[in-house]
mmJSON file of the N, C-alpha and C atoms, coordinates in Angstrom:
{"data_MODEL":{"atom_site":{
"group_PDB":["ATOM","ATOM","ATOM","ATOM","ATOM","ATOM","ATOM","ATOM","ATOM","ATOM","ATOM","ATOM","ATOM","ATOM","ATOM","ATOM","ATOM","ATOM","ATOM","ATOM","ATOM","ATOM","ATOM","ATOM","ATOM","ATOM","ATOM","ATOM","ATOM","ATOM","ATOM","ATOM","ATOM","ATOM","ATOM","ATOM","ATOM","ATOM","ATOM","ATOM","ATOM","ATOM","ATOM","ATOM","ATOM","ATOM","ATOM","ATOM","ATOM","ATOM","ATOM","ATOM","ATOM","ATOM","ATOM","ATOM","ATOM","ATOM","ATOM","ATOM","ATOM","ATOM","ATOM","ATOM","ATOM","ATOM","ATOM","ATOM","ATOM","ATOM","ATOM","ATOM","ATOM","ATOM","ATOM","ATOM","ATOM","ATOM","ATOM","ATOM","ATOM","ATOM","ATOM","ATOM","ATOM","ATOM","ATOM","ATOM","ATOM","ATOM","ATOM","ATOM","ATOM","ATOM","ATOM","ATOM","ATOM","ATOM","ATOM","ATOM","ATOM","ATOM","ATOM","ATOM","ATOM","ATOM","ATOM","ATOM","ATOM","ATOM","ATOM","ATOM","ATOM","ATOM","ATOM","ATOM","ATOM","ATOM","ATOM","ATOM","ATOM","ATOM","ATOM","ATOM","ATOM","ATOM","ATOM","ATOM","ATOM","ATOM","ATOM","ATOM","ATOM","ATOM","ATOM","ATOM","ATOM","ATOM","ATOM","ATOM","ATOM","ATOM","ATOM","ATOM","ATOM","ATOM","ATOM","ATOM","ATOM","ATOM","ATOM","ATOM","ATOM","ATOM","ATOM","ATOM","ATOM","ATOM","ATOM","ATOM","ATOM","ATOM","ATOM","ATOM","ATOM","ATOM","ATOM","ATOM","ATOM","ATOM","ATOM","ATOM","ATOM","ATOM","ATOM","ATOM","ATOM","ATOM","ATOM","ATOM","ATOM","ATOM","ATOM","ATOM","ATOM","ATOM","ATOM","ATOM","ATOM"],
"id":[1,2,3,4,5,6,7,8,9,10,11,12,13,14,15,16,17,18,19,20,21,22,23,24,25,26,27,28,29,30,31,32,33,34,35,36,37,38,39,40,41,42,43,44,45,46,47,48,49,50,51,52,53,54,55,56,57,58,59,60,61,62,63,64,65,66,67,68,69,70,71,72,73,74,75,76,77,78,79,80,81,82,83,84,85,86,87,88,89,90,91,92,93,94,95,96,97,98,99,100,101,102,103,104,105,106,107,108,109,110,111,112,113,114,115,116,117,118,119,120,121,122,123,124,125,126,127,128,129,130,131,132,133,134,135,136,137,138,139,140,141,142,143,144,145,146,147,148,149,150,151,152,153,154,155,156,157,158,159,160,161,162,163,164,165,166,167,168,169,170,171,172,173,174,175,176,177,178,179,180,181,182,183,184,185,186,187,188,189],
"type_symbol":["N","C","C","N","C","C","N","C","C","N","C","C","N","C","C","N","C","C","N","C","C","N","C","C","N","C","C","N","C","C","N","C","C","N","C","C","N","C","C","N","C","C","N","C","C","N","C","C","N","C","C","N","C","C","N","C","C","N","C","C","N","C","C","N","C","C","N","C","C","N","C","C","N","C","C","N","C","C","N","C","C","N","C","C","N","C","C","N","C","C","N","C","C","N","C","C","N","C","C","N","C","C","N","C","C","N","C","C","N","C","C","N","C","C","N","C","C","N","C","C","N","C","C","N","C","C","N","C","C","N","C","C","N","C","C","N","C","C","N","C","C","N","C","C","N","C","C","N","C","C","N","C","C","N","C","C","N","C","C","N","C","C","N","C","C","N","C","C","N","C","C","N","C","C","N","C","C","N","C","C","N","C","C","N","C","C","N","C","C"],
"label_atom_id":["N","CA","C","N","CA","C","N","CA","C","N","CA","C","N","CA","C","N","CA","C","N","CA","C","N","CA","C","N","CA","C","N","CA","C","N","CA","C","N","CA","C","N","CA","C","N","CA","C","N","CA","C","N","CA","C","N","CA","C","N","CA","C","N","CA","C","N","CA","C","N","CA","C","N","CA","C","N","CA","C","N","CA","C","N","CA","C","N","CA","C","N","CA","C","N","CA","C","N","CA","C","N","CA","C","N","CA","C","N","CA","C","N","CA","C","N","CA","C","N","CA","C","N","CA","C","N","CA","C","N","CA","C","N","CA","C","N","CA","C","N","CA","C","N","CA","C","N","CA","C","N","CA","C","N","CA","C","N","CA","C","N","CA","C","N","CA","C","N","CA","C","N","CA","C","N","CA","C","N","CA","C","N","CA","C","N","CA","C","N","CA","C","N","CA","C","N","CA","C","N","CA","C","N","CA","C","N","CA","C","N","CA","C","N","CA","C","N","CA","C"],
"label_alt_id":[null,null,null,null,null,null,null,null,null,null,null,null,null,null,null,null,null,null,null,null,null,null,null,null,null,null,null,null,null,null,null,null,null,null,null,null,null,null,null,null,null,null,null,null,null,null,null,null,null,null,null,null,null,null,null,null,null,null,null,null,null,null,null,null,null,null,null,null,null,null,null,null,null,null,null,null,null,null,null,null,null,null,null,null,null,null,null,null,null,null,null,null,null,null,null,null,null,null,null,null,null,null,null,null,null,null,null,null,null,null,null,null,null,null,null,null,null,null,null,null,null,null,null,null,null,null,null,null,null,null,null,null,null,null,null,null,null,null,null,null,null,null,null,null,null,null,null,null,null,null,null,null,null,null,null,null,null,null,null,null,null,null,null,null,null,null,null,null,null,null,null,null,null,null,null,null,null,null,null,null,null,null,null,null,null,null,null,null,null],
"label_comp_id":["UNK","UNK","UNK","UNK","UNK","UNK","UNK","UNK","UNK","UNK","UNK","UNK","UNK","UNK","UNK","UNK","UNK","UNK","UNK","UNK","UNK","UNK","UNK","UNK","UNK","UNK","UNK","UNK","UNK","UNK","UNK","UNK","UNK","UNK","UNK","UNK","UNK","UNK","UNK","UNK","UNK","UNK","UNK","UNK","UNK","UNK","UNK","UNK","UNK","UNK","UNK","UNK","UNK","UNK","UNK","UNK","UNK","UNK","UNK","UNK","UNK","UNK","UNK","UNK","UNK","UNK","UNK","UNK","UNK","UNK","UNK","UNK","UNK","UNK","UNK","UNK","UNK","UNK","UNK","UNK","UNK","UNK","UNK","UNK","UNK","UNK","UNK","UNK","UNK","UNK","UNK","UNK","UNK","UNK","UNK","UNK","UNK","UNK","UNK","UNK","UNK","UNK","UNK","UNK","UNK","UNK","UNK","UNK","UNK","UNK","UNK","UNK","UNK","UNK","UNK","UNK","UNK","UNK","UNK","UNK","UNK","UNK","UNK","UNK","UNK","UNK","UNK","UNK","UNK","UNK","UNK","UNK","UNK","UNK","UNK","UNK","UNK","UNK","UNK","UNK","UNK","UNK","UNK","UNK","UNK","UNK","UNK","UNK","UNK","UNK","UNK","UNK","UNK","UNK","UNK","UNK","UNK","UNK","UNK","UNK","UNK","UNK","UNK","UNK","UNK","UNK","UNK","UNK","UNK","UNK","UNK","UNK","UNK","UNK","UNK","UNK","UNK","UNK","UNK","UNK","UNK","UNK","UNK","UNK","UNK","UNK","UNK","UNK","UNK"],
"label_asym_id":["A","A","A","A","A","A","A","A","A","A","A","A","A","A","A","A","A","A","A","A","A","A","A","A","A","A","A","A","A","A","A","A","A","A","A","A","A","A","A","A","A","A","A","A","A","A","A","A","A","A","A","A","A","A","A","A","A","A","A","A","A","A","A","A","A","A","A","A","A","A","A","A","A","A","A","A","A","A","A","A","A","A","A","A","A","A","A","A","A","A","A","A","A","A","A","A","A","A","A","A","A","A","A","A","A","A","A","A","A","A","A","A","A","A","A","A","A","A","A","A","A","A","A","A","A","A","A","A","A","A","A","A","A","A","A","A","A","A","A","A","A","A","A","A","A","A","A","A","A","A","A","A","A","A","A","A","A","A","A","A","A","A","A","A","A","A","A","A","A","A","A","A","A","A","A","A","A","A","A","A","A","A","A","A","A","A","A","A","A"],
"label_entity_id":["1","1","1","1","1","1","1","1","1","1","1","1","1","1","1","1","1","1","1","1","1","1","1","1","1","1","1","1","1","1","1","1","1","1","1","1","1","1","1","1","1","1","1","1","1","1","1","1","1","1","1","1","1","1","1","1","1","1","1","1","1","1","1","1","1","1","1","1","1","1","1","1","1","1","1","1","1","1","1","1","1","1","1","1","1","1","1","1","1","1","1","1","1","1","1","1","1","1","1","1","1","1","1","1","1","1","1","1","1","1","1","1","1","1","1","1","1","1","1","1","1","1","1","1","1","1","1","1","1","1","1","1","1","1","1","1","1","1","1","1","1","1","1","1","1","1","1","1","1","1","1","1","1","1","1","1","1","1","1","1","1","1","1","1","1","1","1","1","1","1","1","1","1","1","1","1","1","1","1","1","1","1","1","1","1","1","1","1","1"],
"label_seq_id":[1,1,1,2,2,2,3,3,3,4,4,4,5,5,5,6,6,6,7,7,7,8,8,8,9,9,9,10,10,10,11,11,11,12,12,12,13,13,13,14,14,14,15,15,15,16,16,16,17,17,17,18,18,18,19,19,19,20,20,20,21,21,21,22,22,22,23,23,23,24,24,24,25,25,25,26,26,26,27,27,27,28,28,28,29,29,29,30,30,30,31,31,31,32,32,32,33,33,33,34,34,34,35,35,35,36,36,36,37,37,37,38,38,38,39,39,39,40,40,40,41,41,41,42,42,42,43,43,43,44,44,44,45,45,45,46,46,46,47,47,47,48,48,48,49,49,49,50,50,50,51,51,51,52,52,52,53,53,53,54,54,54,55,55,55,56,56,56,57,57,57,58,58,58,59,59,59,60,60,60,61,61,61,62,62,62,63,63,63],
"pdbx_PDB_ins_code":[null,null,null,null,null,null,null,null,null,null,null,null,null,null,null,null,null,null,null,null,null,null,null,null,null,null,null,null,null,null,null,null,null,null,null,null,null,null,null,null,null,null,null,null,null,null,null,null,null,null,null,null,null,null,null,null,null,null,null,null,null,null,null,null,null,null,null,null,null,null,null,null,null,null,null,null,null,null,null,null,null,null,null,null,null,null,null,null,null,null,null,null,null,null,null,null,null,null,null,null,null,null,null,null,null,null,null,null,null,null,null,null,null,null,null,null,null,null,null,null,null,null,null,null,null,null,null,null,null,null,null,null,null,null,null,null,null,null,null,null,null,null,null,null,null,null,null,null,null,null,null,null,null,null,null,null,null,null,null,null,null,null,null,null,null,null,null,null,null,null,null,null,null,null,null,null,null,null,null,null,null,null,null,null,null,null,null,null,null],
"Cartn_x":[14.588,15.397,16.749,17.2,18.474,19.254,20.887,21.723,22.169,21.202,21.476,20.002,18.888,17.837,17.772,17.845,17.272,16.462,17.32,16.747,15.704,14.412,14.221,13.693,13.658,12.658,12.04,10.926,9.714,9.52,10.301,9.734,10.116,10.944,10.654,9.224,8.836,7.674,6.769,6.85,5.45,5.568,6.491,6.679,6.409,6.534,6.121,4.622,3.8,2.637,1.89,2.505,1.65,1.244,1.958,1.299,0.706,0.969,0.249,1.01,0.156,0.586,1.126,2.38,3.365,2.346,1.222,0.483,-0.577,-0.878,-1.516,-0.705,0.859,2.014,1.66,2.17,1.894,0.649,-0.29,-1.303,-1.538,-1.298,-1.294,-0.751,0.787,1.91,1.581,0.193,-0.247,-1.338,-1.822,-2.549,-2.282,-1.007,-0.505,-1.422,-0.973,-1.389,-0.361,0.584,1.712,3.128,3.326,4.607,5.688,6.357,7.235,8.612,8.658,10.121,10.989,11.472,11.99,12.536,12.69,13.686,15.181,15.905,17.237,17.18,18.41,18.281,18.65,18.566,18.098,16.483,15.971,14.464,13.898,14.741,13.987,13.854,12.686,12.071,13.141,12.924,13.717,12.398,12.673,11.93,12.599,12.854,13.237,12.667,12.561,11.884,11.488,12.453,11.617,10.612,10.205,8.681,8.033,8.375,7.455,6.591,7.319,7.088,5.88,6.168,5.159,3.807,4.31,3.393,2.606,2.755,2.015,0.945,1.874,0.812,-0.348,0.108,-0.923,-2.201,-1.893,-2.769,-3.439,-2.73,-3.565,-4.246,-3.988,-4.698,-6.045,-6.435,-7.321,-8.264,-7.789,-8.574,-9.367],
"Cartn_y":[-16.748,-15.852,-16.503,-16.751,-17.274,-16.27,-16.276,-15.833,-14.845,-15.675,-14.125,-13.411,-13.765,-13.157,-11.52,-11.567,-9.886,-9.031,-7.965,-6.726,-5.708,-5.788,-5.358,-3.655,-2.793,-1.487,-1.255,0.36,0.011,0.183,0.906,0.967,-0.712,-1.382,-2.587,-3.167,-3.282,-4.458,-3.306,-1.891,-1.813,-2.33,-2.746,-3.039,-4.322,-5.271,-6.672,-6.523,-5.88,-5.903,-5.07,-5.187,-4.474,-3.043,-2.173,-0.751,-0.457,-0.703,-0.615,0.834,1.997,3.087,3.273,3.945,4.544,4.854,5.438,5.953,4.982,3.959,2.907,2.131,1.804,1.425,1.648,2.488,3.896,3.538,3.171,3.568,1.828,0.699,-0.591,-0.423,-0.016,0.201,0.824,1.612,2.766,1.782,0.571,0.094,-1.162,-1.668,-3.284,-3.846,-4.006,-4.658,-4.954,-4.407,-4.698,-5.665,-5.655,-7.028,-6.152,-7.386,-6.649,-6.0,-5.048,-3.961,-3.504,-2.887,-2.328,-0.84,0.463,1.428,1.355,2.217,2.652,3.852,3.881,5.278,6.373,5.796,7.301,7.344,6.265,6.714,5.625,5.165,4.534,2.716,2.263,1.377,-0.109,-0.816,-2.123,-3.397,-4.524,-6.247,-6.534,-8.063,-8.924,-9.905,-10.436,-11.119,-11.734,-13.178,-13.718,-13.624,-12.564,-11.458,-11.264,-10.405,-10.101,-11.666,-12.56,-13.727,-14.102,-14.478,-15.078,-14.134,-12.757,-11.7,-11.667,-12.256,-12.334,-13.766,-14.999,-15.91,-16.317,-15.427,-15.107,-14.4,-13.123,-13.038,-13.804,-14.651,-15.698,-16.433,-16.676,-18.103,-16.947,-16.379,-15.488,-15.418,-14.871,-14.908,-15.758],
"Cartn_z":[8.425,7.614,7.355,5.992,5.58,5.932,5.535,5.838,4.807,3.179,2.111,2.315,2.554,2.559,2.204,0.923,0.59,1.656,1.467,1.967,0.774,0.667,0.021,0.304,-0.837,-0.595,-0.695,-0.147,-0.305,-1.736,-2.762,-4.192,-4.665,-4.192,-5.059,-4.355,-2.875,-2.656,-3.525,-3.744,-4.631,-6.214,-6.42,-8.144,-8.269,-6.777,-6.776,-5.993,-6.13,-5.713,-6.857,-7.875,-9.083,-9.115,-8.637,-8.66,-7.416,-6.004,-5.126,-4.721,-4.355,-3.878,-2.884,-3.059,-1.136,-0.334,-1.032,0.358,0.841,0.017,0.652,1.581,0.882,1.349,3.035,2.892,4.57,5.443,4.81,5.552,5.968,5.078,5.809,7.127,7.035,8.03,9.335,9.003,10.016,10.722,9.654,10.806,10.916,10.859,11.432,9.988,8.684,7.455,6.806,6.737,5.942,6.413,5.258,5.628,7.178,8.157,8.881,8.453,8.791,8.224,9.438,8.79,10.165,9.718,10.304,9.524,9.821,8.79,8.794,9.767,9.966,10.968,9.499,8.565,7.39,7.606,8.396,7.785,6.894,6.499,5.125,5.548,4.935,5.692,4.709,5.17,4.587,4.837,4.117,4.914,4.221,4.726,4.712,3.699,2.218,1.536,1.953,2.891,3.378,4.062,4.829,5.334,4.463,3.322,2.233,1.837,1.539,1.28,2.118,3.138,4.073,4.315,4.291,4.245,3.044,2.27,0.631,0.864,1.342,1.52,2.439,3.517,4.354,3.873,2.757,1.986,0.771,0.424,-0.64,0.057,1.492,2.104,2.739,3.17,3.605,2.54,1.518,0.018,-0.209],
"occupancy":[1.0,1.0,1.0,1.0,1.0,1.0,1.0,1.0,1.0,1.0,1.0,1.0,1.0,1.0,1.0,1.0,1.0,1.0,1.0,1.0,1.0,1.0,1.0,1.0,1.0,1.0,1.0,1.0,1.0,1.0,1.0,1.0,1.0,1.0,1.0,1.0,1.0,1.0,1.0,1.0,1.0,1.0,1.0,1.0,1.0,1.0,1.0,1.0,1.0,1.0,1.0,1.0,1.0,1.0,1.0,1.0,1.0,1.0,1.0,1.0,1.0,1.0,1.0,1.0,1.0,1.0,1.0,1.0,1.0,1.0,1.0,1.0,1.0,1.0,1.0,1.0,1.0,1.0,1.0,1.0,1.0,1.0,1.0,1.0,1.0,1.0,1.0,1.0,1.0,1.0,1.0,1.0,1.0,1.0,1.0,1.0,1.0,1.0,1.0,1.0,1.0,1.0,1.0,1.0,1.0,1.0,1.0,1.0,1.0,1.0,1.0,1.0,1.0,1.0,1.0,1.0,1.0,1.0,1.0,1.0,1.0,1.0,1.0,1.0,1.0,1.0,1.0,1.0,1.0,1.0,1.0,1.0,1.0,1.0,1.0,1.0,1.0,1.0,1.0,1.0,1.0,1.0,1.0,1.0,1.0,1.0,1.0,1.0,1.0,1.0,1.0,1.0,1.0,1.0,1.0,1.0,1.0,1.0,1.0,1.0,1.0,1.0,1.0,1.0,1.0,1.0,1.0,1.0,1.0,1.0,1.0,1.0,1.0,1.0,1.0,1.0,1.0,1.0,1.0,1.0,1.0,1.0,1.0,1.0,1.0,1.0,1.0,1.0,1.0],
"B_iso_or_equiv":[0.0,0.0,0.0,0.0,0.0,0.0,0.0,0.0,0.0,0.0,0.0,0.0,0.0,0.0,0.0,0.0,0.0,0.0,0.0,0.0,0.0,0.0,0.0,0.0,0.0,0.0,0.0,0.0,0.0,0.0,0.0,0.0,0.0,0.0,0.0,0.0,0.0,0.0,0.0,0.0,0.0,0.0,0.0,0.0,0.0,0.0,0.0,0.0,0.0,0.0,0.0,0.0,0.0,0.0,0.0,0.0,0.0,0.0,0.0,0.0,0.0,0.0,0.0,0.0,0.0,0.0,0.0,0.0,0.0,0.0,0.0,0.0,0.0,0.0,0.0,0.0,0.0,0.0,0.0,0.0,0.0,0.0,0.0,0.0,0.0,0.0,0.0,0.0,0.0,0.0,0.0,0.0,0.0,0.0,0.0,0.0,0.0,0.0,0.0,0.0,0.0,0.0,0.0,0.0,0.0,0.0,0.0,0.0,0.0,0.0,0.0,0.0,0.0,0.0,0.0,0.0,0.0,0.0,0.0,0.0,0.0,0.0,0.0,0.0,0.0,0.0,0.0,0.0,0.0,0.0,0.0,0.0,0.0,0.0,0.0,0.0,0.0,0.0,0.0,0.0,0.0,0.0,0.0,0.0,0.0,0.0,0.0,0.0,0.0,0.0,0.0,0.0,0.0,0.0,0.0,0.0,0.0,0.0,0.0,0.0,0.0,0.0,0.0,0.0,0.0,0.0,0.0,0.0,0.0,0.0,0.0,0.0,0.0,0.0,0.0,0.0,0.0,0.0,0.0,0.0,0.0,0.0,0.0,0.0,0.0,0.0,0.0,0.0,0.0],
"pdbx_formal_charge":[null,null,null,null,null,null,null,null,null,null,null,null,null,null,null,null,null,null,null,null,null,null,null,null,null,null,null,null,null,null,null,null,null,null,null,null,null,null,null,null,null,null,null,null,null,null,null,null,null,null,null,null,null,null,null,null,null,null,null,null,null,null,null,null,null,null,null,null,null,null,null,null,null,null,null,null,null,null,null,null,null,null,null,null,null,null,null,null,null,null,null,null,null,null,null,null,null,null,null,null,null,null,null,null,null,null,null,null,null,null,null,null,null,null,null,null,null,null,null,null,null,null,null,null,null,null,null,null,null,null,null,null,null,null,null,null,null,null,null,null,null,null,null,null,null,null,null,null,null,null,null,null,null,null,null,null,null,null,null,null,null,null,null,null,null,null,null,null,null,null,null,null,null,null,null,null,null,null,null,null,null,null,null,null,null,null,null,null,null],
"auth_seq_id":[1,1,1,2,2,2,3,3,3,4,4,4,5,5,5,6,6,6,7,7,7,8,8,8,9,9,9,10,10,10,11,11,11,12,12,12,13,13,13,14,14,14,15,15,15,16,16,16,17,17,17,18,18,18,19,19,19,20,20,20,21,21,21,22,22,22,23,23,23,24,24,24,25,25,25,26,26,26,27,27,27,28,28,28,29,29,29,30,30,30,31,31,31,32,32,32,33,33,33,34,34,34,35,35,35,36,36,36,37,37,37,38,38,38,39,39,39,40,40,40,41,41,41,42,42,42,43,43,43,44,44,44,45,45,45,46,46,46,47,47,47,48,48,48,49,49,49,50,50,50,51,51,51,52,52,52,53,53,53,54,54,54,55,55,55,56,56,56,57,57,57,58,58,58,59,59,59,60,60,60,61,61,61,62,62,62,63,63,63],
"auth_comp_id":["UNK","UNK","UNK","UNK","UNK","UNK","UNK","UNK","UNK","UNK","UNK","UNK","UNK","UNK","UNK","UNK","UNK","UNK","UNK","UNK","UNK","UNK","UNK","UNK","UNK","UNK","UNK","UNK","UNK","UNK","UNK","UNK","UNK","UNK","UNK","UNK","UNK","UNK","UNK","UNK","UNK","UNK","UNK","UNK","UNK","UNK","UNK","UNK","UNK","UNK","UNK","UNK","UNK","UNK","UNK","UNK","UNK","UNK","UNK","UNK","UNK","UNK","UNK","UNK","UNK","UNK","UNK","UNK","UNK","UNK","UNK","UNK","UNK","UNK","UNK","UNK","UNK","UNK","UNK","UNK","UNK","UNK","UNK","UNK","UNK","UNK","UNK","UNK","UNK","UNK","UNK","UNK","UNK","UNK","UNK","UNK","UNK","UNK","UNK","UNK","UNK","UNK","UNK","UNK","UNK","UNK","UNK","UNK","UNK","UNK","UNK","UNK","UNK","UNK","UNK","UNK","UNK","UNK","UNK","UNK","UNK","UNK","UNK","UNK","UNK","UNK","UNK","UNK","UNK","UNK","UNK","UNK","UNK","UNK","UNK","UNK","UNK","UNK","UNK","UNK","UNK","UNK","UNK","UNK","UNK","UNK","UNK","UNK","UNK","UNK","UNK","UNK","UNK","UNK","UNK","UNK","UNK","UNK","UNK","UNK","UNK","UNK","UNK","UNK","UNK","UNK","UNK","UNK","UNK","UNK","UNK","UNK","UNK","UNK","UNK","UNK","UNK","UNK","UNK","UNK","UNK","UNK","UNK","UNK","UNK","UNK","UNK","UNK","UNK"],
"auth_asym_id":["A","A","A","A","A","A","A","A","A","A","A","A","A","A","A","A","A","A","A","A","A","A","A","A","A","A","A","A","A","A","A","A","A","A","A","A","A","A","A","A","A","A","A","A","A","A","A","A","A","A","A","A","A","A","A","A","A","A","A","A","A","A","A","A","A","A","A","A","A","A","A","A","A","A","A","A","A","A","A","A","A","A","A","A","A","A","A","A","A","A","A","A","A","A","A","A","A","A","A","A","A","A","A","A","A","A","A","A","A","A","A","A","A","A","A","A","A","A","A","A","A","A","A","A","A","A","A","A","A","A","A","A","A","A","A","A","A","A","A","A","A","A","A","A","A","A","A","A","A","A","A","A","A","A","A","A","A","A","A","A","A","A","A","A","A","A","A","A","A","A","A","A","A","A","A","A","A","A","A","A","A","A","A","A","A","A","A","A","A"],
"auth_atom_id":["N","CA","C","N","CA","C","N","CA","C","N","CA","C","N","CA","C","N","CA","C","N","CA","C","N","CA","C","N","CA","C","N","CA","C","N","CA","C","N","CA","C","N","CA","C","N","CA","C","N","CA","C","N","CA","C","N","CA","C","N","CA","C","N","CA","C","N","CA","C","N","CA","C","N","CA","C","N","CA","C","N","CA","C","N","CA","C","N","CA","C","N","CA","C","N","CA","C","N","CA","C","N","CA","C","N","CA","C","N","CA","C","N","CA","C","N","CA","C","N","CA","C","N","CA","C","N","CA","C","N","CA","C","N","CA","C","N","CA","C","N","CA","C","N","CA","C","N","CA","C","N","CA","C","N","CA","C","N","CA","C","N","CA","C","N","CA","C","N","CA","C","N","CA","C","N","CA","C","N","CA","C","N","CA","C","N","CA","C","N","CA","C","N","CA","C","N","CA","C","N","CA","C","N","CA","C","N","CA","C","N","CA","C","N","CA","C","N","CA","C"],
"pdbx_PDB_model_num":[1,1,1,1,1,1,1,1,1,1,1,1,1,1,1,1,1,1,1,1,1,1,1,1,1,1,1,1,1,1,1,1,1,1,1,1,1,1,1,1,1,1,1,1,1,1,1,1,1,1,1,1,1,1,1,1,1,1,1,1,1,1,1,1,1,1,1,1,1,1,1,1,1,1,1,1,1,1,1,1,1,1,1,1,1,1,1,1,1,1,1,1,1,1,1,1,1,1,1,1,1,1,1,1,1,1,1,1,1,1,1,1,1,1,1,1,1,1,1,1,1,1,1,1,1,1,1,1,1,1,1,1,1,1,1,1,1,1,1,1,1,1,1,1,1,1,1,1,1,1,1,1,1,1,1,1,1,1,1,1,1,1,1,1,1,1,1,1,1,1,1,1,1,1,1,1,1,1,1,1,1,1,1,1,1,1,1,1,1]
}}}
């Protein structure tokens, strides 16, 4: 993780995953599938691009 490394949200990783639903979102999360995050103490979930990142090519190389 760099030192600017975006914080991203969950409505942007679904807009960079093409339409993938909050509640699919949710339900990866529910079973250890989804990129690592972490919450805010509002609740609201955050990652780290560079996660999303690696979390994306892990899925191309599986493929």
């Amino acid at each position: 993780m760099s030192k600017r490394d975006e914080l991203m949200t969950v409505p942007e990783i679904l807009t960079e995953l093409g339409g993938v639903s909050l509640r699919t979102f949710y339900r990866w999360r529910e079973i250890g599938k989804a990129p690592k995050g972490f919450k805010l103490p509002n609740g609201e979930i955050r990652v780290y691009r560079s996660d999303f990142e690696a979390w994306l090519e892990t899925l191309r190389e599986a493929a």
